[in-house]
KELUMTOR-248342 format. One record per residue (C-alpha): residue in three letters; chain; x, y, z. Coordinates in pm, whole numbers, plus 32768, in hexadecimal, padded with zeros to 4 digits. Layout:
ALA_A_X_Y_Z
...
END
This chain:
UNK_A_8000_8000_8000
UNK_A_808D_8144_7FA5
UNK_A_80D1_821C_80C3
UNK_A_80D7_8396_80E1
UNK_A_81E7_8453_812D
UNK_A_81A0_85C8_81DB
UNK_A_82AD_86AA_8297
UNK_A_827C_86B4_8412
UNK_A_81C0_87BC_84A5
UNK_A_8291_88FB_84D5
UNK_A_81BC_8951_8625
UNK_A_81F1_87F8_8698
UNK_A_8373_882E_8683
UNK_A_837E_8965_870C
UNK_A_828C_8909_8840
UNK_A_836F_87CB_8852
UNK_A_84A7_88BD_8873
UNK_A_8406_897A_8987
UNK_A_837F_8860_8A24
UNK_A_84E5_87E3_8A5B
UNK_A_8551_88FE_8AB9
UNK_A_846C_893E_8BD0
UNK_A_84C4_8824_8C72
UNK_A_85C6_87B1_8D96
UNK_A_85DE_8900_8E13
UNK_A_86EF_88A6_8F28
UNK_A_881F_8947_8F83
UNK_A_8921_88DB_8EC1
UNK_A_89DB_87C5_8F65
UNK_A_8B1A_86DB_8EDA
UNK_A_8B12_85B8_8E4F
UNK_A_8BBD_8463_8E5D
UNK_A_8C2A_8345_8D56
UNK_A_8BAC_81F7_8D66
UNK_A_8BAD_80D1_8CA4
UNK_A_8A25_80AF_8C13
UNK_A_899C_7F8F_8CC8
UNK_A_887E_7EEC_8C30
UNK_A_8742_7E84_8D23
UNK_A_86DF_7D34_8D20
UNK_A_85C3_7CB4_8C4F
UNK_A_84B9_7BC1_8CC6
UNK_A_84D3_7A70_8C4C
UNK_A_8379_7A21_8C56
UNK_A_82C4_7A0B_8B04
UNK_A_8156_7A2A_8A9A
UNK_A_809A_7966_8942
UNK_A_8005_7A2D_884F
UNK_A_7E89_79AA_8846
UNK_A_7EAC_7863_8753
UNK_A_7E5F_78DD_85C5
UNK_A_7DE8_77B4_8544
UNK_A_7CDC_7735_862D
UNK_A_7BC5_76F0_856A
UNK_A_7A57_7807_8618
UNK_A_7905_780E_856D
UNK_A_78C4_7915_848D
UNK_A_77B1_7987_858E
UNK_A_78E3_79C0_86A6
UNK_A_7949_7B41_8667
UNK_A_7AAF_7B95_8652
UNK_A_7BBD_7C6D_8705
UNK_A_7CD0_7CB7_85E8
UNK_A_7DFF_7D50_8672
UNK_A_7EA6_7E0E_859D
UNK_A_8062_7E7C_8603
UNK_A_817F_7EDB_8522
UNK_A_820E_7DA2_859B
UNK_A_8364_7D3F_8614
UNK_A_8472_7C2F_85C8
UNK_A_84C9_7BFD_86EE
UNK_A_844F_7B0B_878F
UNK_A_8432_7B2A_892E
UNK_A_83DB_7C9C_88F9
UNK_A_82B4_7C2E_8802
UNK_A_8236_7B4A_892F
UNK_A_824A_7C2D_8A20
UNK_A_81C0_7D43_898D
UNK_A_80AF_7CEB_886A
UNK_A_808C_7BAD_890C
UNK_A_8055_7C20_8A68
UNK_A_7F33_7D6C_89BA
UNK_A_7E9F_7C2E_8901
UNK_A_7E99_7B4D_8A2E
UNK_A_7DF0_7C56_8B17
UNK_A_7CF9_7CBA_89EB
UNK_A_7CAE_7B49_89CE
UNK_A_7C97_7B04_8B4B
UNK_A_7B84_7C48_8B59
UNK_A_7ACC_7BC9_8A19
UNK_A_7A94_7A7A_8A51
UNK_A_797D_7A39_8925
UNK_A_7A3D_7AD6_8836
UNK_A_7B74_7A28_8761
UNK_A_7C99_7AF3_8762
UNK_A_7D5B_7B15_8625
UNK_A_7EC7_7BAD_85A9
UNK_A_7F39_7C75_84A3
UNK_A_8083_7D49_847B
UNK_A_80A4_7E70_8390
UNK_A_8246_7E31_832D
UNK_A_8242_7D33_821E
UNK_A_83D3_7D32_826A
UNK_A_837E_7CD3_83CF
UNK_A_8295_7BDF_8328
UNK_A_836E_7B5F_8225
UNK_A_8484_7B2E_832D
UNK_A_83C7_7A9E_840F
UNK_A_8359_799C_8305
UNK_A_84DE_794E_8293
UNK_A_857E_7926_83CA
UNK_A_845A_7895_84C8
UNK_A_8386_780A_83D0
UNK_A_826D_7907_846A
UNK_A_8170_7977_83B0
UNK_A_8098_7A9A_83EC
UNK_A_7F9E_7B61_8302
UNK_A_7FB5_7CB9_82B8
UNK_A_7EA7_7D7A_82C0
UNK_A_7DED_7D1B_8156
UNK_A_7E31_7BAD_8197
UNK_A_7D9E_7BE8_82ED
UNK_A_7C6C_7C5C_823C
UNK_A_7C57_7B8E_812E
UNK_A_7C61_7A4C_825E
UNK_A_7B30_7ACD_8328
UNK_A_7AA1_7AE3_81F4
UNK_A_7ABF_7985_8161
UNK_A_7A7A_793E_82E7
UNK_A_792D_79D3_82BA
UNK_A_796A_7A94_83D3
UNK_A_7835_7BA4_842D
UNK_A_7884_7C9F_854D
UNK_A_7A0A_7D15_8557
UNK_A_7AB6_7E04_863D
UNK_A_7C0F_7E82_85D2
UNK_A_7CF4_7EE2_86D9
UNK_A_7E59_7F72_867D
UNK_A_7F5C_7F67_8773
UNK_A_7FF0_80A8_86CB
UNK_A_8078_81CF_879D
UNK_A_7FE9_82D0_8702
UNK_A_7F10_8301_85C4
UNK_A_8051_831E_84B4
UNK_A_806C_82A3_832A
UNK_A_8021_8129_83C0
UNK_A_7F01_817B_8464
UNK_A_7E7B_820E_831E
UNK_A_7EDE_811B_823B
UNK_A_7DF9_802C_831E
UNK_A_7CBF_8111_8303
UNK_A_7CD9_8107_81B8
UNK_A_7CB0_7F80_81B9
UNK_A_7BD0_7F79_82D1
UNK_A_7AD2_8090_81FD
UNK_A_7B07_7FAF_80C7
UNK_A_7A92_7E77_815F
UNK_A_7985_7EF0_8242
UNK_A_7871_7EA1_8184
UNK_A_78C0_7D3B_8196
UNK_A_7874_7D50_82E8
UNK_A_7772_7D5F_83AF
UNK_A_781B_7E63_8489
UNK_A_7963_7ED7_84AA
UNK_A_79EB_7F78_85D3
UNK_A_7B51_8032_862A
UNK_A_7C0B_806F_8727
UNK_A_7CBE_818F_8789
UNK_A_7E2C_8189_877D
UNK_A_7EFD_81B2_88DC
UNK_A_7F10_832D_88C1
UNK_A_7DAA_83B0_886B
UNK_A_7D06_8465_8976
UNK_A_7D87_854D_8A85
UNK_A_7D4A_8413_8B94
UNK_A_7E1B_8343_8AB8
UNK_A_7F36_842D_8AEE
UNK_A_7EDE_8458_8C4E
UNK_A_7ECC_82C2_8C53
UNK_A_8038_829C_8BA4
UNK_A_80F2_83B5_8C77
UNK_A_8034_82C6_8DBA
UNK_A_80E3_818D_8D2F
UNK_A_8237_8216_8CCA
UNK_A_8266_82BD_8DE7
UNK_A_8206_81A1_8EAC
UNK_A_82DE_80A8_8E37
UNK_A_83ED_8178_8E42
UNK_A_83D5_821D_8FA2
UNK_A_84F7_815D_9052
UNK_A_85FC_8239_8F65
UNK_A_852F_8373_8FCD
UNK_A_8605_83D7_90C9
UNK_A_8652_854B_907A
UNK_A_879B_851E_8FC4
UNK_A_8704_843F_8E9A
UNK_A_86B1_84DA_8D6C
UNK_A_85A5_83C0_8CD3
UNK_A_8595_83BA_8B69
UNK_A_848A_830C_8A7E
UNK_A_84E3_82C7_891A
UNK_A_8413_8301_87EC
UNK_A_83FB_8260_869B
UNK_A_83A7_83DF_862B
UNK_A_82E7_8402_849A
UNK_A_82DC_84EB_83A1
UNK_A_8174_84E7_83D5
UNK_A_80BA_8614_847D
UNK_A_808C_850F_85B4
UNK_A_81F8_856E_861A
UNK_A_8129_8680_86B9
UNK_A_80F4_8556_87E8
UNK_A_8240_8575_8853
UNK_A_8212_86D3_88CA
UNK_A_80C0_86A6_8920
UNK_A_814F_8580_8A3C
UNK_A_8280_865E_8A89
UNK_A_819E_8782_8B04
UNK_A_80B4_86A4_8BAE
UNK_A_81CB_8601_8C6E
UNK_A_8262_8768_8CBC
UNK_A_8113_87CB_8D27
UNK_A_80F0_86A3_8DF8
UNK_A_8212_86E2_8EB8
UNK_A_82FF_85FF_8E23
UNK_A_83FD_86E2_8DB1
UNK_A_8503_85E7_8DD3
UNK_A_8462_8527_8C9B
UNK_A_84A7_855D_8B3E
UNK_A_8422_84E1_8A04
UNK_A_8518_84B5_88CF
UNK_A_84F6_8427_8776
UNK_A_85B4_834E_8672
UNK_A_8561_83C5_8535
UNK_A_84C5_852C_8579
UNK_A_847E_8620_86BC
UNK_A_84EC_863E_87CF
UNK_A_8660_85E6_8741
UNK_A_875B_853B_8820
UNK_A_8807_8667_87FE
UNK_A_86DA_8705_88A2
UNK_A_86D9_860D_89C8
UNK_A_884D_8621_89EF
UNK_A_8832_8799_8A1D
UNK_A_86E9_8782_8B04
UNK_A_87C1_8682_8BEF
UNK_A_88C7_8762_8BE2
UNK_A_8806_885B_8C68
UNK_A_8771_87AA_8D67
UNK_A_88C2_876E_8E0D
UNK_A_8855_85E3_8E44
UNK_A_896E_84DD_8E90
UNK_A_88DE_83BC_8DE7
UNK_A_87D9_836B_8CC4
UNK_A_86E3_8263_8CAE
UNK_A_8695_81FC_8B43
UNK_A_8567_814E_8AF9
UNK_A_84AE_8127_8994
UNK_A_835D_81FE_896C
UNK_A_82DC_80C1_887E
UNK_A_81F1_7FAE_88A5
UNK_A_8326_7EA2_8871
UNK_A_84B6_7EAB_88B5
UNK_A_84E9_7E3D_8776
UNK_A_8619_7EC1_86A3
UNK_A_8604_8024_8703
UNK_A_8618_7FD3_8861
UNK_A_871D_7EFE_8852
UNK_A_8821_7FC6_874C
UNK_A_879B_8123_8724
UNK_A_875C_8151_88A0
UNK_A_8853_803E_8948
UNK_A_8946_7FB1_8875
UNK_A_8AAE_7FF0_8878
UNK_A_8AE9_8097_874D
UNK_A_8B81_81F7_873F
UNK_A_8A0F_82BA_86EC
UNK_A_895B_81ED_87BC
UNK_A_8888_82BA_88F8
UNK_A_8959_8207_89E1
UNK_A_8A92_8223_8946
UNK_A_8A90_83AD_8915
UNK_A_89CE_83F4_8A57
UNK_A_8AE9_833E_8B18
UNK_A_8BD8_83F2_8A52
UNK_A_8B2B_8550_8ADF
UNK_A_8B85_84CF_8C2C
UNK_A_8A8C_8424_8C9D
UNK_A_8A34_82BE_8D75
UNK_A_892E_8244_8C66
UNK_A_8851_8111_8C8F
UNK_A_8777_8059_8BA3
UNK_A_862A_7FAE_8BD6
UNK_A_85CD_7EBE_8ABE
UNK_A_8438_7EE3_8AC6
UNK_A_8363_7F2B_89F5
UNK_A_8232_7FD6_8A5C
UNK_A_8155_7EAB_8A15
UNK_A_81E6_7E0E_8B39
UNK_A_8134_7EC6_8C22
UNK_A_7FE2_7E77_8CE3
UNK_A_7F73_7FB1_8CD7
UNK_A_7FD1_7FF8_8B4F
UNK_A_7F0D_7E88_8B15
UNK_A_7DB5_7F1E_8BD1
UNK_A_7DEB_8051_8B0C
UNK_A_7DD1_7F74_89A7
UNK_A_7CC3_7E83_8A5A
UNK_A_7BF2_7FDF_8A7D
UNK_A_7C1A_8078_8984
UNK_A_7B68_7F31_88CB
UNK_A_7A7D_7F6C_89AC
UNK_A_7A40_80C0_8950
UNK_A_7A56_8065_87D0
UNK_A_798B_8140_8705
UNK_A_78A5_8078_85CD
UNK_A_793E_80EB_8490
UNK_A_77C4_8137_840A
UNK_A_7762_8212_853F
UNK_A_78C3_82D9_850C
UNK_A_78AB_82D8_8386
UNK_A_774F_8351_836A
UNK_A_766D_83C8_848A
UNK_A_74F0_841B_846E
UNK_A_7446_8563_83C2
UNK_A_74BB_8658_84A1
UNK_A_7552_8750_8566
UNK_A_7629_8723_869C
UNK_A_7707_8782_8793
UNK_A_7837_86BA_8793
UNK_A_799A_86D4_880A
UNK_A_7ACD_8714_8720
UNK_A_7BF6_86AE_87B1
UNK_A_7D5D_871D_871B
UNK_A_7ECB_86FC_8740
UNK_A_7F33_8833_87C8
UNK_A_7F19_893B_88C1
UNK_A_7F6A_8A4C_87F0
UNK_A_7E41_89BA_86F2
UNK_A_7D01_8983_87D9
UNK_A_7B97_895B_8784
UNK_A_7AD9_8A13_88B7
UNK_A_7971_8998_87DF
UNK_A_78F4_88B2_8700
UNK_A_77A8_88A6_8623
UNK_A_775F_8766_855C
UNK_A_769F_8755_841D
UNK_A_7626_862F_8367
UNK_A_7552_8610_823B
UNK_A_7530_8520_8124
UNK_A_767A_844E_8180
UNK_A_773D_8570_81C5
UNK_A_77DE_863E_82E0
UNK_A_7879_87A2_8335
UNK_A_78AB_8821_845C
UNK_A_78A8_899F_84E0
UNK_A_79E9_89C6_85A9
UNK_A_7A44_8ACA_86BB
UNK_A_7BB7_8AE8_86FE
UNK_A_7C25_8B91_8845
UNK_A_7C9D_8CCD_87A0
UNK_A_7D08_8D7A_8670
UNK_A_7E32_8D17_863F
UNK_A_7DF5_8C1F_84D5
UNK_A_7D4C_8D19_83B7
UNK_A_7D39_8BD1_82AA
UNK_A_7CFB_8A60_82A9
UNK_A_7D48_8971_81CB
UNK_A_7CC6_87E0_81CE
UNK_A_7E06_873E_81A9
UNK_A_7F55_878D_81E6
UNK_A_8003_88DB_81CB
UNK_A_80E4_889D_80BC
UNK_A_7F75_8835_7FF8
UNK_A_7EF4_8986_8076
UNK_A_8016_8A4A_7FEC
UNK_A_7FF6_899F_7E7C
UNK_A_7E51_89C7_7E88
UNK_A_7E46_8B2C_7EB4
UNK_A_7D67_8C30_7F6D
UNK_A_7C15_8BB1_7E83
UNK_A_7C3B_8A68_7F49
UNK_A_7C88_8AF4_80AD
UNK_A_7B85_8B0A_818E
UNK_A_7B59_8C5D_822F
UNK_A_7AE2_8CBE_8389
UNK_A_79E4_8D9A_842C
UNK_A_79FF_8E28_856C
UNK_A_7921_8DF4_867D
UNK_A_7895_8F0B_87A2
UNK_A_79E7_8E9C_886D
UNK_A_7ACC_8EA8_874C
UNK_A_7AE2_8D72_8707
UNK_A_7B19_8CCC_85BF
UNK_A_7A42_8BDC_852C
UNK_A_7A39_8AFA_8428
UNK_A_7950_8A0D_8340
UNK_A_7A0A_88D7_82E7
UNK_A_7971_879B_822A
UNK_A_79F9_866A_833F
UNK_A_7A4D_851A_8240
UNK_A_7A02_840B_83A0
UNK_A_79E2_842F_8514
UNK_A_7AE3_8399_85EF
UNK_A_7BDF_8381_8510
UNK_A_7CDE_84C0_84F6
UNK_A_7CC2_858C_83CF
UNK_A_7DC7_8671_835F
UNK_A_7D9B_87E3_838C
UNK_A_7EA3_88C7_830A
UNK_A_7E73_8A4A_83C3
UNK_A_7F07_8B70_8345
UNK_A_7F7A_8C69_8448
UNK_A_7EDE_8DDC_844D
UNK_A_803A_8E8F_84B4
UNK_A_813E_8DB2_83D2
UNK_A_8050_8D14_82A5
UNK_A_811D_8BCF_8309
UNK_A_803C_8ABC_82F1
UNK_A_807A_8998_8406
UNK_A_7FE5_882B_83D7
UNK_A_7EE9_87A6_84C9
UNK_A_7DE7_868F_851D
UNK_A_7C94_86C0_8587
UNK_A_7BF0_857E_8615
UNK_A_7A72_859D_862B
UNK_A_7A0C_84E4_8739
UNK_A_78A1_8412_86EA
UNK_A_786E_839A_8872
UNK_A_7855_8534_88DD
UNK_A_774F_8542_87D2
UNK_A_7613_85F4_88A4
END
């Protein structure tokens, strides 16, 4: 499936870059050299739910839906433990497994002699299966270029259904991150000790959900953990960023951990291998005591009852896709402070939806659905302009494609005609 490459958001970065450097306020202090040690791993495993046990077509189904990993204790732990606790709360439903890497696929295939659908083949199974009511839940972070390539298939093979359901990823709603920061600061609270900088690290994307990384960072910062920072791989916050936050901070010693679902090959080269651009490697270089924990996020109770919610709390693909003639209120969530929807009128006629958004200020004269290097190339004749309100607010008329599912929203700033990529996600359960 072809997937779409967009540049980062610009207001994500720069709210990730104040973010980190709000952080570990302390008076400078020095710091020490230590070997990295890394903390020992568990060695009990968990089973996937068995793939090829034969359920009536009447028996709904639970597909899970991860990127996947090759290896193999980190897959048990972690998609195996989220399927295990999703199976153990869903009894009468069959839970089923699909990655989205067809590398981690093929691999797995080659070397183990493993094999696991991607996401058509999933499809194309419960179909033959004759299966009637599905629920897809992906184990995804966030709501990046994977999480949209499996929309797609889910809204192409919907109708052979007799309903469809989704999941939220881990990072949806403000309790999510509130839920997360709960876990991760849990699990970690024997190295909070004062002199510990903590570190969590992201895959980071080129898609506008980079924005989460911020979005966490401030949330921790507001929660008080100041001594916790959020990095990235492949985008923002930069190890460089980190680096310089720590610095700041005047911590002794650094606690690495990976910010992903598995401790798969990130986690284990990127983040804690020996070679010279490795996390560990150049953050003992800068001085400091540095230890590794080799766990993915999917190892975690309270990260499994997160995932066994949120299929609880799946929204039906035809309620979100089409609602009733009608007006409503509803709530619009989005991925950024700085972009806020205060209010949120819902129209639907005929199959199709717009919504009449309130933002908190004035601050964004244009929108544009899609992303802001779209906007740029459409021109003004297919912006959408505001009008102002009795407080000064700006509002805007914009059509909405599906409800719990974000939608890209590029805004145009009133002072700098930059425009900034965003997500709105309408949410279908505020729907009054």
């Amino acid at each position: 499936m072809k997937l779409k490459k967009i540049m980062a958001t610009a207001l994500g970065t720069a709210v990730c870059a104040l973010a980190l450097a709000g952080c570990g306020g302390k008076t400078p202090a020095s710091t020490t050299t230590a070997a990295a040690t890394a903390a020992p791993e568990t060695t009990t495993t968990t089973e996937a739910p068995a793939e090829d046990d034969t359920v009536s077509a009447d028996k709904p189904v639970i597909l899970t839906v991860s990127f996947g990993t090759s290896y193999n204790d980190s897959r048990d732990k972690t998609i195996g433990g989220i399927e295990n606790a999703i199976q153990a709360a869903n009894p009468d439903y069959e839970v089923r497994r699909a990655f989205t890497s067809q590398i981690i696929i093929d691999k797995l295939k080659d070397r183990d002699n493993l094999v696991i659908d991607n996401v058509e083949e999933a499809f194309a199974r419960l179909e033959a299966d004759g299966v009637k009511d599905l629920t897809v839940q992906p184990t995804h972070v966030m709501s990046g270029f994977e999480y949209d390539d499996l929309m797609e298939v889910v809204r192409a093979n919907a109708d052979k259904f007799d309903s469809v359901k989704v999941g939220a990823p881990l990072l949806t709603s403000d309790d999510d991150y509130t839920n997360v920061i709960d876990a991760i600061t849990a699990a970690t609270s024997e190295y909070d000790d004062g002199n510990t900088a903590i570190v969590f690290m992201g895959h980071g994307t080129e898609h506008t959900s980079n924005a989460t990384y911020a979005k966490l960072q401030c949330k921790l910062t507001d929660a008080g953990k100041k001594n916790y920072y959020i990095g990235t791989v492949e985008a923002e916050p930069s190890l460089d960023d980190v680096v310089a936050a720590v610095k700041a901070g005047g911590y002794k010693r650094v606690v690495l951990e990976p910010l992903m679902v598995v401790a798969g090959d990130h986690a284990n080269n990127d983040m804690a291998g020996d070679e010279d651009d490795s996390w560990k490697t150049v953050l003992t270089n800068e001085g400091f005591e540095v230890i590794t924990l080799i766990r993915g996020l999917g190892e975690l109770d309270a990260i499994q009852k997160m995932y066994v919610d949120h299929v609880k709390n799946a929204a039906a693909l035809s309620d979100a896709s089409a609602p009733a003639d009608g007006e409503y209120s509803i709530s619009a969530e989005t991925d950024g402070s700085m972009f806020k929807i205060v209010d949120c009128k819902l129209t639907a006629a005929d199959g199709k939806m717009t919504a009449v958004i309130t933002l908190s200020g004035s601050g964004f004269s244009n929108l544009y659905m899609g992303t802001a290097e779209e906007a740029e190339k459409a021109g003004e004749s297919e912006w959408i302009t505001f009008t102002e309100n009795s407080e000064g607010q700006h509002v805007f008329t914009v059509p909405v494609e599906a409800l719990d599912t974000p939608i890209k929203c590029a805004a145009q700033s009133a002072k700098k005609s930059t425009w900034y990529d965003h997500e709105i996600t309408f949410k279908s359960d505020s729907i009054a």
